[in-house]
N, C-alpha and C positions, 0 to 999 in steps of 0.2 A: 489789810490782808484779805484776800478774797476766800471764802465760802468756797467748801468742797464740793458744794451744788453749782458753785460758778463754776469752777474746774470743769467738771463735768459739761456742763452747759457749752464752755469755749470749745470742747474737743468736737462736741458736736458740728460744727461750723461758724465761721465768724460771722455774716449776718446774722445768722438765730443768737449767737453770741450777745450780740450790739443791742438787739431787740430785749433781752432778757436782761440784760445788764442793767438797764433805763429802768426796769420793773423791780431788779432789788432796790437803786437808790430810792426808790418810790417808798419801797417797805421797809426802809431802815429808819426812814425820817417819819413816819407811821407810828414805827412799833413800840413808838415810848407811851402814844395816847390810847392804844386800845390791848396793853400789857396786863392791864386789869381783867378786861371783859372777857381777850380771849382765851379759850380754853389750854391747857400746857399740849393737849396735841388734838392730832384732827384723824380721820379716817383715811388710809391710805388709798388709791386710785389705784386703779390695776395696769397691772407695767402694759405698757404703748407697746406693739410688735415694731419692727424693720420695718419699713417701707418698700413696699411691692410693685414693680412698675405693671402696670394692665395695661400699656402702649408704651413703644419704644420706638424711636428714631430709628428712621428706614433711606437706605441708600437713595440718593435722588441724583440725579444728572441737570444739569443748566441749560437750559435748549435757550440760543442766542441769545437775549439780555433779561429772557424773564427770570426772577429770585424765584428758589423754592425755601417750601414752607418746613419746618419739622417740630417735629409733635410731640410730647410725650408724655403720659397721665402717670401717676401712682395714688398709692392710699395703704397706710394712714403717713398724709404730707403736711409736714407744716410748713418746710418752703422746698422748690423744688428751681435749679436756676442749670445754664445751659454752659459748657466749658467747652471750649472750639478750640484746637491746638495747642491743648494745655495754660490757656486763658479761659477765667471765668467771662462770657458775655455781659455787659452792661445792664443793670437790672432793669432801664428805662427801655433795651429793647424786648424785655419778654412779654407777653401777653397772657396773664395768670385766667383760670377761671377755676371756684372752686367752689365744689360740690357735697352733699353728704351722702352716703350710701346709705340708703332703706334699711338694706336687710341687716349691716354689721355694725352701723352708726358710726363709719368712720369715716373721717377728712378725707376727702378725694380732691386732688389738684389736677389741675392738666395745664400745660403750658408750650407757649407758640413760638416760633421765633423765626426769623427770615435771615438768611444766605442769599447774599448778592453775589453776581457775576466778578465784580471788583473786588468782590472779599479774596475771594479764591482764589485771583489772577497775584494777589499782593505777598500770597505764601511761596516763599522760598524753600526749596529744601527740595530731597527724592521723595518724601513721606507725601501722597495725597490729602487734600481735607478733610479735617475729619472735626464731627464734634458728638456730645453724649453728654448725658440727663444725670444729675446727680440732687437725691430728693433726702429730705433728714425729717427725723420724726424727733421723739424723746426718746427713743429704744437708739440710736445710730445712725449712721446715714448708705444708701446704697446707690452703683452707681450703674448707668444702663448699658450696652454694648455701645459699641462706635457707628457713628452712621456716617460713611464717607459723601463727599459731595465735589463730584467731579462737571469739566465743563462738556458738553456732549457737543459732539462734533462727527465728522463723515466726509475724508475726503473726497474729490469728486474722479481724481483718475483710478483705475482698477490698475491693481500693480500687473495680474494678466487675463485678457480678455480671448472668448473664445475662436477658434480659427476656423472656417467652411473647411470641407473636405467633400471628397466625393470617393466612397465605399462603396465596395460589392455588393451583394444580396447574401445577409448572414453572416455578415464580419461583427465584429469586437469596435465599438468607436467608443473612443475616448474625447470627451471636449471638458476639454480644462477651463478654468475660472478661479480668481482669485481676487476675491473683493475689494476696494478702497479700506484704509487703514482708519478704525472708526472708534469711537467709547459714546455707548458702550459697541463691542462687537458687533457688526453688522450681519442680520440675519440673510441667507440667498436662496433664491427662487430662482425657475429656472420658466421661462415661456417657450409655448412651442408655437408658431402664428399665433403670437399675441395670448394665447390662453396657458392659464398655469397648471403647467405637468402637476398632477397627484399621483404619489409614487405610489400611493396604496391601492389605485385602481387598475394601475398596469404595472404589472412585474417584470415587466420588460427594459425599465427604467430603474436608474438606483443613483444616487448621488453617495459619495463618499463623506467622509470627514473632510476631505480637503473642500469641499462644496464642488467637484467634480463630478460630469454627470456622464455616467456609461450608460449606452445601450447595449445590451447584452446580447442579442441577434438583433442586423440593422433589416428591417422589413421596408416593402413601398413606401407604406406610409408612414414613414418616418422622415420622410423627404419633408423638409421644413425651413423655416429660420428661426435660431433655437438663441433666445437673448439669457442673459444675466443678469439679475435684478437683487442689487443689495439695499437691502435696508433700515434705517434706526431710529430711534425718536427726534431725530433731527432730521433726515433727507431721504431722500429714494432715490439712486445711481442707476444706471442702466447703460451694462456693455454694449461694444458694438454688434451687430444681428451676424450671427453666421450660418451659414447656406449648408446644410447639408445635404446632399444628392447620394441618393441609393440608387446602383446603376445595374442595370443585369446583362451580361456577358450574354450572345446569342449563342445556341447550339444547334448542332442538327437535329433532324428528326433520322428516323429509323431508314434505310432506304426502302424503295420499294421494288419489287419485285421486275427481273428485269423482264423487257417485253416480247411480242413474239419476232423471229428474222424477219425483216420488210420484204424479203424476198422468199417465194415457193421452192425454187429452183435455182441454185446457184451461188454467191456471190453476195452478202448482205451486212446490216447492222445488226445490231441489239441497245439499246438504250434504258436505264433506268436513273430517278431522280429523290434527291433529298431537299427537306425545304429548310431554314433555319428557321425554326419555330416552337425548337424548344430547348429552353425558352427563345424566345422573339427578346432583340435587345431591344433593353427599357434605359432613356434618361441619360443618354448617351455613353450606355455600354458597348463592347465591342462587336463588330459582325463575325458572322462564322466563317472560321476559314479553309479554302478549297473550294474547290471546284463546287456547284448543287446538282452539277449531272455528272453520270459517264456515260460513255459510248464505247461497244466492244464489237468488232468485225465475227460474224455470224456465216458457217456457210450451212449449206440448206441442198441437201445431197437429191438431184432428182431420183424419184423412183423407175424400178426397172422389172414389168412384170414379168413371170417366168414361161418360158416355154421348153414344149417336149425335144427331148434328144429322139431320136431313129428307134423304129424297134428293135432288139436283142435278136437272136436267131431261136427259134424255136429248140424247144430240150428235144432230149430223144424221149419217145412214147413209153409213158410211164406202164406200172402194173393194172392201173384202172384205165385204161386203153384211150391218154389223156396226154397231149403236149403241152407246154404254155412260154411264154415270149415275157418279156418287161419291157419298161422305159423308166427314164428320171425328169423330173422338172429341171434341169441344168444346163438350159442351151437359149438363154441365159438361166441360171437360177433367178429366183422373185429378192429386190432387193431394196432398200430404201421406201419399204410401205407399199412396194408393187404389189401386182395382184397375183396369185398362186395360179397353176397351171390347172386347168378344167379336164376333166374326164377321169380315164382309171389308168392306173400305175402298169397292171398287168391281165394279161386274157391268156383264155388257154379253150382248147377245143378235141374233141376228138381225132386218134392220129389213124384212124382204122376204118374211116369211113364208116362205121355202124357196124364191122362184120367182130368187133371184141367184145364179149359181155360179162362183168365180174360179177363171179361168183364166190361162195367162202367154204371150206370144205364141212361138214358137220362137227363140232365139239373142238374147232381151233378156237373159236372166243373162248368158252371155258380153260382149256388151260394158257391163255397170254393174260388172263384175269389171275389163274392162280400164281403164276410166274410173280405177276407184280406185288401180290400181297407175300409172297415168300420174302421179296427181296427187301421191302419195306422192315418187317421183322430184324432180319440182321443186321438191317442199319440200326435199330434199336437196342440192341446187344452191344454193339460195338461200342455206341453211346456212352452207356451203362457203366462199361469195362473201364472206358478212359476217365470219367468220373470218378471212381472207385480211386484209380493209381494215384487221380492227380491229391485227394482230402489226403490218402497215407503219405505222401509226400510232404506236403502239406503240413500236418501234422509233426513228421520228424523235425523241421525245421523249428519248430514250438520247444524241443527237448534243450532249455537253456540250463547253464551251471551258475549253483548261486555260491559265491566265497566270501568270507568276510574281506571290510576294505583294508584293512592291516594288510594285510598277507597279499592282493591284490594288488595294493597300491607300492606295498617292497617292493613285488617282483614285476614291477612296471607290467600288470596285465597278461606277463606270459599265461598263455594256453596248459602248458604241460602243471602248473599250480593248482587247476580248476579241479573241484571235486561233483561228484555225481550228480547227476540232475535232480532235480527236486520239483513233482508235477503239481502237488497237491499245495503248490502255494498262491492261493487269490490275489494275491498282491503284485506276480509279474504282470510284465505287460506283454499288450500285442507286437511282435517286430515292426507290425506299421504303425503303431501309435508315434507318435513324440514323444520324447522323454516328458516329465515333469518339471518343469525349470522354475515351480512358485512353490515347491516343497520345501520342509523345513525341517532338520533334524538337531537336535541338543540347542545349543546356542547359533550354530550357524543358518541364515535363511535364505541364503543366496540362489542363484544359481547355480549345477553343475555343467561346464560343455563337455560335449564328448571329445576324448581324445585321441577320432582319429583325424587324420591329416589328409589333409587336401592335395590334390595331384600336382598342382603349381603353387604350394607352401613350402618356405626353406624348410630343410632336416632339422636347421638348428632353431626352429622358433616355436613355440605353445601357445595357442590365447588362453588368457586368465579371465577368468570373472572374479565375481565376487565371495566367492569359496575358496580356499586354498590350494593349491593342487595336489603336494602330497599330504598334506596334514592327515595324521588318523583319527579319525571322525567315532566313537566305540559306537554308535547307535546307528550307524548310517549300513545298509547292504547296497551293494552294487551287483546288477543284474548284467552278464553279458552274454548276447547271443549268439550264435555262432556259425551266423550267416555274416555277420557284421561287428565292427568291435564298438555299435551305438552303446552308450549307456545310460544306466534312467538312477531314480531314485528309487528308495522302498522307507515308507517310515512308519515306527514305532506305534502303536496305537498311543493317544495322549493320555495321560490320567485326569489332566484338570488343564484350567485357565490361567494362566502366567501374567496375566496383562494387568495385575492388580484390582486393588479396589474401585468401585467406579462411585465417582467423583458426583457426591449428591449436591448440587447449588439451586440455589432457591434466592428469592428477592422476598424482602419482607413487604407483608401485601399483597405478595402474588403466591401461589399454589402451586405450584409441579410445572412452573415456566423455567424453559432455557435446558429441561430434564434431557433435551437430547439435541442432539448440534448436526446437523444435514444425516438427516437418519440412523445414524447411530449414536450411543452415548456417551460422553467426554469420560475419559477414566482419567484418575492421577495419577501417576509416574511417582514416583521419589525422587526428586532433586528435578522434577520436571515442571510443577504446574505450583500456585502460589493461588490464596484467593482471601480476602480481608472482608469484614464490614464496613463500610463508609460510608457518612452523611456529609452536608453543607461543609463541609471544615476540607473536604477532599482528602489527598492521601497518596503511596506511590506503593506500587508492587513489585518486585522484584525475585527473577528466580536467581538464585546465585550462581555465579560462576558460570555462567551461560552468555550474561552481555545483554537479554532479554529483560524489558520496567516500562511498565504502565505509568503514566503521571497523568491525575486527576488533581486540578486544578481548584482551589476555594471557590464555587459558587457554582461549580459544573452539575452536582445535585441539590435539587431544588431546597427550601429549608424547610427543615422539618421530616424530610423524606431517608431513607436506611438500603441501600443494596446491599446484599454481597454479591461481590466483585470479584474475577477471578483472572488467572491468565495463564495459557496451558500451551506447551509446546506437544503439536502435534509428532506421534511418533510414523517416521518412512513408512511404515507396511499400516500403518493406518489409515491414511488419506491419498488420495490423487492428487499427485502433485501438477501445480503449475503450467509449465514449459511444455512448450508446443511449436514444433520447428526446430530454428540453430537455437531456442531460447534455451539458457541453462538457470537452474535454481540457484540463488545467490546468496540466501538469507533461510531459516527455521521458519515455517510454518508455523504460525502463530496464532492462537485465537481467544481475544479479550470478550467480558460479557457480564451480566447479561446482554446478547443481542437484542435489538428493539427497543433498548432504554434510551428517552428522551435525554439529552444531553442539552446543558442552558449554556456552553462553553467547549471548546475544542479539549481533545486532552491531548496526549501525550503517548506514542508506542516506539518504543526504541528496537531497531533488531540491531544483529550483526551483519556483516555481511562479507564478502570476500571476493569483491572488484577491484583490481588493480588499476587506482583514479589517478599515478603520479606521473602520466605524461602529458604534457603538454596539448595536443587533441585531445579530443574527447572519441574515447575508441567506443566506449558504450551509448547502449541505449537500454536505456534504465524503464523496468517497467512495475509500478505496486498492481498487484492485483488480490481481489478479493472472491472468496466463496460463496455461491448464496448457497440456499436453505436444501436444493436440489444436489447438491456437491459439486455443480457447473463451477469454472473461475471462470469472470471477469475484470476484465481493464479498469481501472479505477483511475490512473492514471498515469503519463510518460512523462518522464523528467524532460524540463523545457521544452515542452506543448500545453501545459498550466494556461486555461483559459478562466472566466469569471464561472461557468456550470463544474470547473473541477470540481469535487467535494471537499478536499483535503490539502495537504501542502507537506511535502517534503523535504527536507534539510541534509544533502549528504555531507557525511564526511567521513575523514579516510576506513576507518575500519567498521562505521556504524551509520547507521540512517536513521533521521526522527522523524516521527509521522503525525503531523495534527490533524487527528482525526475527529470527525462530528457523527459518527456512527458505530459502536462497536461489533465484529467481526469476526473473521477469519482475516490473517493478511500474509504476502508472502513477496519477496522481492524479487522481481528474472531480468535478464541480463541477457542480449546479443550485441554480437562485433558491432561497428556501427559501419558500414561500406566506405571507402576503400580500406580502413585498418583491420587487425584483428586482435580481436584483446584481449586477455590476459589475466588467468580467475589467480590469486592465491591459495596455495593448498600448503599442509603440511604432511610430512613422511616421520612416521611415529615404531619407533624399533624394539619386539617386544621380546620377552625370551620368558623361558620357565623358572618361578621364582623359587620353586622348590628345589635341593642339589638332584643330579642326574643322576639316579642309579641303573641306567638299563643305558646300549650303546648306542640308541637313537637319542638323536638331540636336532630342537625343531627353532629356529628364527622367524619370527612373522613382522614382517612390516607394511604398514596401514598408509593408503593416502586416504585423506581426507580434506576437508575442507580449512580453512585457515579461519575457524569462528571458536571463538569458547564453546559451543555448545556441542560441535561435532567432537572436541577432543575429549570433553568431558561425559562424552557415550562412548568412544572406545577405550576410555581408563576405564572406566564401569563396567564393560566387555568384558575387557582384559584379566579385571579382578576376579571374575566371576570363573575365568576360566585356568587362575592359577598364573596368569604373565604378572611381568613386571617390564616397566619401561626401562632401557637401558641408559635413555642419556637425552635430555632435551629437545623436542620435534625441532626437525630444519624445513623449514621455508623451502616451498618451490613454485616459479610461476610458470603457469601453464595454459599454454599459446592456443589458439582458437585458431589449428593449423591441419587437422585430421589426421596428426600424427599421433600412433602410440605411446605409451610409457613403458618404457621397457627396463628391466631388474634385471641384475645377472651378480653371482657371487666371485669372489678374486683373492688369490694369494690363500688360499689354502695348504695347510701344511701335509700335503698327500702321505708324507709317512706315518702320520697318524690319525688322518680324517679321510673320508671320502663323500662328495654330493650325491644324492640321489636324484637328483635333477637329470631329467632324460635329454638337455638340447642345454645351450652354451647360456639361453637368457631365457626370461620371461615376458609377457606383454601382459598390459591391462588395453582393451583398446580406447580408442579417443573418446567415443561416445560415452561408454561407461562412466570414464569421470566429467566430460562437461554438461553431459544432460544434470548432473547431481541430485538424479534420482534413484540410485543404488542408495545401498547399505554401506556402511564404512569398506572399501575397499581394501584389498592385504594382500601379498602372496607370501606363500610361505616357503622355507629352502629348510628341508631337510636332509641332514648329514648324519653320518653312521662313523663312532671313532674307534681304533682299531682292536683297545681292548679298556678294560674298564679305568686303568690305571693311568688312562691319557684323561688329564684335568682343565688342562688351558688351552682354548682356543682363541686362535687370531687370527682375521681374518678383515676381507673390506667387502662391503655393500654397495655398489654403483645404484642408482636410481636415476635415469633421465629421461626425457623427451626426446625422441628420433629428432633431429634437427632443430634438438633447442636446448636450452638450460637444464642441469645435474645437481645432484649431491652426493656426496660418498661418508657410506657412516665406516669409521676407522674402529675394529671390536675387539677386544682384548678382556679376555674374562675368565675366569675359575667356575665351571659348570656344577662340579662337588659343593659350592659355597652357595651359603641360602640367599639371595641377591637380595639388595635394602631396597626396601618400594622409594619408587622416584612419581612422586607426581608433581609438576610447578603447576603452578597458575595459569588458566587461560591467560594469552593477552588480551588486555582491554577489561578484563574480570576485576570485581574487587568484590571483597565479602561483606555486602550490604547485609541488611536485614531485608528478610522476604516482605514483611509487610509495614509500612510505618501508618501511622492514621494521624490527623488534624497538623495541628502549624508544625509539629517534629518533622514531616517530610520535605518541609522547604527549606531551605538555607536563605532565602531573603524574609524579613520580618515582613506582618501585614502593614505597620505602620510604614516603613519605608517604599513599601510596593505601592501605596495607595498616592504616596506624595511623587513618585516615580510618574505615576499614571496622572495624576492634575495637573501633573506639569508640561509633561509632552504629547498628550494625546488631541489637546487644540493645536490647530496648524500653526501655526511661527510665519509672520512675512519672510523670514530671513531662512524660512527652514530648518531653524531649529526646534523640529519637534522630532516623532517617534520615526519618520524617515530615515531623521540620520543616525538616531539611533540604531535600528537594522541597517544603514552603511556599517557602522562602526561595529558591530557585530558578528559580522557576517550572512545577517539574513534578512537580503536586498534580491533575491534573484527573481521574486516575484510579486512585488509590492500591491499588486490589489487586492491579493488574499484579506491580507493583512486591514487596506482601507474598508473593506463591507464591513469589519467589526464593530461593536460597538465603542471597544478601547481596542486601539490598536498596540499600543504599550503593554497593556495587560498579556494580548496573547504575546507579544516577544519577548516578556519576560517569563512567562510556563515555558517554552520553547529553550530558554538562553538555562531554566532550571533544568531541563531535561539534557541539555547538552555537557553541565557543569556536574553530572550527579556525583561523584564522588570528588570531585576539585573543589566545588563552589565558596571561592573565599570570599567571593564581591571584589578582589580587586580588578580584576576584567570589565567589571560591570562598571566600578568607578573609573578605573580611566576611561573607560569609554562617555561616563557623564561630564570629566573633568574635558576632555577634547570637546565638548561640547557647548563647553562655559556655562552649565549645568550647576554653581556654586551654592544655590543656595539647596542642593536635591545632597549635595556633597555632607555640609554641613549637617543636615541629618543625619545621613548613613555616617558619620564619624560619631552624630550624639547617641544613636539610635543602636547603629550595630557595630561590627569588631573589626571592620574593613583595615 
């Protein structure tokens, strides 16, 4: 029976087993002759630790038939032997050497062993070779990682080699390259005449992940032959040279000035010349084309000096005893730069021969002096007088009547309602001023137009702005003059500031940065603005019910580092919008921050927006732009024009747009037709009425177009509440043409025996501009009706809404006015009820561990192409693939992207079929262990 110390001994390993075995029998056949002497027990030795590798076998590669070596030490070893594919190696190949350590006095081994080329060639199977150290002490035995040993190789054709091109001066070139198939991986360089590009000293250069090399503006000299040079520990390949030619297009210069007529007199040219020379075509660019001169027929009028006509016949002899004659320069008159006619125009001489001599009688100059200053005088009177009538005229014209709007606006404006003037108020205006059309009274901020009518306006039409037209306004006066029926505002003096609290953000580390956003200060809204702490872990913001989220990405801030982070829908009468031309606003003005924060990864801006994308052309021309610090907007960038200096990248889809952005901002999306279509915003028509029962016999409808985004419906629910409405019945959709036609309203089927409108013309208009610039205030007009006595309860009645020569909707109304109405609010579409602010891995739906194995797998290129390319095939976010190549993981960014598009879906089964089409099986396999796919 063997010893529970043998037991032990065998578990350790069978060599050390066999070794120690030999050493009981030794002491069994011993222990009957020194049973006497020796003592019953001994001092026990102190327990032996694990054994600790201090070297471990390191992947190596087989360059043509030489073996490599592998290595591996530990201590405390008492044997230490080498297992290759789950074979122990041959004890007669290792080459033991063993040492003591100084400072711990333990057994140190180290041991060598050699891999042949034939070893490696003789393994069957998918698993590559592999082998690993496994060392035993008296405490157990430990074993080392694996150290693969593969054969290194390099083929010698490039699967794609670069092609010469000949590009403009300032284009975008692309030269593809794609290395021979190599182990290990082959590293690429790229020459340019023979010398190797460093990307880090011209930034004009960049090579992708694919080992693709752009120029980013192609200059003279980049005229070159540009090779591909892969290389490994086995070989150095080198593509064929391609030629690239940067060419410049000739242009003209400026002309010059044309020259004098070749002729004096007559009949001639004019000639002037351009030269192509700027630029001058370089490298086999084009010459410029047209003509470098013109020639234009010149006439050139001779001159014609002038001469005298005849004398006139002399006058009759005047009272200074004096005749006199004329003449004219006109026989010919001087013409074409002749010369003028010489001497004097007119003579005059005595008609009396000497025998008249004028005399003046005594004291006539005194009185034709006093005559004159009499008559001056009552020119100055008269002056005076006309002065005087025209200021009291004047004046009367000033005596306006002020009424309230109730009573004004019942009696549609008649005169005969007006009561007495009222001089003593500061607040009217001049009859020549303009009205006030940026006044603001109660909730309403709109505009008022006046309503008079234009001489070639139908009877039956009104423009409408953004005010109502009869609605009774209690705060509002209306001034009318009575030279004209202009009208203006008058408003209230304010008591205070409505605009809430204002919005204090700060970054930790930083002091009173970000306190103000292009000169004035960001305030919070309620249900408007959202703003989190976030570190290293990232995080998403979200304002609810709006369609508006931030996604900030795991590693976008640095580690260790803290913002707060915020993001704040700009309110209409806050900011300068946008659009500039036919452009219209498409999307909420939006602004993430702090601005100026270093970002180490793209993030993430989601708007709404309200482009009708579902026809077949593309009728838009989609533009992001951004605010700077002055409140200028700038071009950030145009959907499909995406060059390599874009900053950012765009993803639309149908009711939202994502923005990967590398700078946070202001940002705001605009939108025009694209030539020859015209295209087509989405709005909604939202029908409001008084929630409270009616007890007087006015009764008011207001209905709102607006934009087709959560965020614009969820300011006029919020209007609405404020002012006592209630929504009747679900906004209806309406699209609306980029045609310069109006929207015109009109109400129908009224039951006259007991309603009547107060509406003065058959409809109403909002005009075109109003709603496509969308930069108004929620749009509405209102119809007001008067029912015949208190005891008329239900009214029904229809709502037309359309477009002059386009698309309608008709709201069908049937209601009990006496009855308190139930609040109707639904949900924005595209809304869901996120949380405003999520922090660290809770805001992702993909785990860190499956993103990471997502990203090791597809973010090296694939001969076959299956890497992160086809992943954005499959995806859908292919439309501008070299964004995507400058990054560091291009996977990385399309999965922050593919989260930001999925934020309230993201179950990973999109993501995984999209891996499984890929034959992505083993990335599969995780996300089944890992997550809930």
């Amino acid at each position: 029976m063997l010893s529970a110390q043998m037991h032990r001994d065998l578990a350790r390993g069978p060599l050390l087993f066999l070794f120690l075995f030999s050493g009981y029998l030794v002491a069994d056949s011993e222990s009957s002759d020194y049973s006497e002497v020796l003592p019953d027990s001994f001092p026990s030795a102190p327990a032996e630790p694990l054994p600790e590798f201090q070297l471990e076998p390191e992947d190596a590669f087989i360059v043509k038939n030489r073996p490599v070596q592998l290595r591996c030490r530990a201590a405390p070893a008492t044997q230490i032997y080498f297992k290759c594919n789950g074979e122990w190696v041959n004890q007669n190949d290792h080459v033991t050497r063993e040492s003591l350590d100084q400072v711990t006095g333990l057994v140190v081994r180290e041991v060598d062993i050699s891999v042949s080329r034939t070893q490696v060639e003789e393994l069957f199977g998918l698993e590559d070779y592999w082998c690993q150290c496994v060392a035993w002490s008296s405490a157990g035995t430990t074993k080392s990682t694996r150290a693969y040993v593969r054969i290194a190789y390099l083929r010698k054709n490039f699967e794609q080699e670069p092609l010469g091109r000949e590009v403009r001066l300032d284009q975008e070139v692309l030269l593809q390259c794609r290395p021979p198939e190599g182990m290990p991986p082959a590293e690429v360089d790229w020459l340019k005449n023979e010398d190797t590009i460093d990307l880090a000293l011209d930034s004009n250069f960049l090579m992708t992940i694919d080992h693709d090399l752009i120029i980013k503006q192609a200059r003279l000299s980049d005229t070159a032959n540009y090779t591909c040079v892969a290389r490994n520990v086995v070989a150095k390949r080198r593509s064929s040279t391609a030629t690239l030619i940067v060419y410049v297009s000739g242009g003209w210069s400026s002309w010059t000035e044309w020259s004098e007529c070749n002729t004096r007199c007559g009949r001639g040219w004019q000639r002037r010349t351009r030269s192509c020379t700027n630029p001058a075509p370089l490298n086999g660019g084009t010459f410029c084309e047209g003509p470098p001169f013109q020639r234009v027929t010149c006439t050139t009028l001779c001159p014609v000096d002038g001469g005298w006509t005849e004398w006139a016949k002399w006058s009759a002899c005047g009272t200074e005893c004096t005749h006199w004659r004329s003449r004219e320069c006109q026989a010919p008159p001087p013409r074409n730069g002749g010369r003028h006619c010489s001497g004097s125009i007119m003579e005059s001489k005595n008609c009396t021969e000497g025998l008249c001599t004028r005399t003046l009688e005594p004291g006539m100059g005194v009185a034709v002096y006093a005559g004159l200053v009499g008559a001056l005088l009552l020119c100055g009177v008269l002056v005076l007088c006309v002065g005087i009538l025209a200021y009291r005229r004047r004046c009367s014209h000033l005596h306006g009547d002020i009424t309230d709007s109730s009573s004004a606006l019942t009696a549609a404006f008649h005169p005969g309602n007006y009561k007495p003037p009222r001089q003593d108020n500061p607040h009217l205006l001049h009859p020549s001023a303009p009205p006030d059309l940026t006044a603001t009274a109660g909730p309403f901020r709109g505009p008022l137009f006046s309503l008079q009518q234009g001489a070639n306006d139908s009877p039956h039409k009104i423009p409408m702005t953004t005010s109502p037209l009869l609605d009774p306004l209690p705060s509002l006066k209306i001034k009318v003059y009575n030279s004209s029926t202009l009208s203006s505002l008058e408003l209230p003096p304010s008591g205070g500031s409505s605009d809430g609290e204002i919005l204090s953000l700060k970054m930790v580390g930083t002091v009173g940065r970000d306190r103000e956003h292009h000169g004035q200060t960001l305030s919070r809204e309620p249900g408007h603005s959202t703003s989190a702490t976030l570190g290293h872990l990232g995080g998403r913001l979200t304002i609810p019910n709006t369609g508006v989220s931030l996604l900030i990405p795991p590693g976008t801030i640095p580690q260790g580092k803290f913002y707060e982070m915020y993001l704040i829908i700009s309110k209409w009468e806050k900011t300068t919008l946008p659009s500039e031309g036919n452009q219209t606003v498409l999307s909420p003005i939006v602004s993430c921050g702090p601005s100026g924060m270093l970002l180490s990864r793209p993030v993430v801006l989601t708007l709404p927006h309200c482009a009708q994308l579902d026809t077949p052309t593309p009728d838009w021309i989609l533009t992001l732009k951004t605010q700077t610090h002055q409140g200028a907007w700038e071009e950030v960038l145009t959907v499909g024009e995406e060059t390599l200096s874009s900053p950012c990248y765009l993803q639309l889809e149908e009711e939202s747009c994502h923005v990967l952005l590398e700078q946070l901002g202001t940002y705001g999306l605009v939108g025009q037709s694209a030539p020859p279509q015209s295209a087509c915003k989405r709005l909604q028509l939202a029908l409001f009425a008084p929630r409270a029962p009616c007890l007087s016999l006015d009764y008011s409808l207001r209905i709102y177009c607006i934009q087709d985004t959560p965020h614009a419906l969820k300011e006029v629910l919020e209007l609405e509440k404020s002012l006592g409405g209630v929504l009747l019945e679900d906004p209806k959709p309406l699209m609306f043409k980029d045609s310069y036609h109006n929207l015109r309203l009109s109400i129908h089927d009224i039951p006259h025996s007991h309603w009547r409108s107060k509406l003065l013309a058959k409809y109403q208009e909002i005009p075109f501009y109003h709603i496509w610039s969308g930069s108004q205030r929620p749009l509405h007009c209102t119809f007001s009706l008067e029912r015949g006595s208190l005891a008329v309860s239900q009214l029904a009645c229809k709502i037309c809404v359309r477009q002059v020569e386009g698309e309608g909707q008709i709201f069908q109304l049937n209601t009990d006015i006496q009855e308190t109405l139930p609040p109707h609010s639904p949900m924005p579409s595209g809304g869901t009820c996120l949380p405003s602010s999520q922090v660290g891995p809770y805001a992702f739906r993909l785990p860190a561990t499956i993103r990471h194995k997502i990203c090791a797998s597809l973010d090296a290129p694939s001969a076959r192409g299956c890497d992160w390319r086809l992943l954005a095939h499959s995806l859908g976010f292919d439309r501008y693939l070299n964004y995507f190549a400058t990054k560091p993981s291009p996977t990385g960014v399309l999965l922050d992207l593919w989260e930001a598009c999925h934020q309230g879906d993201a179950d990973l089964v999109s993501l995984a079929t999209a891996l499984e089409d890929m034959g992505k099986s083993e990335v599969l396999v995780v996300m089944t262990t890992d997550g809930d796919c």
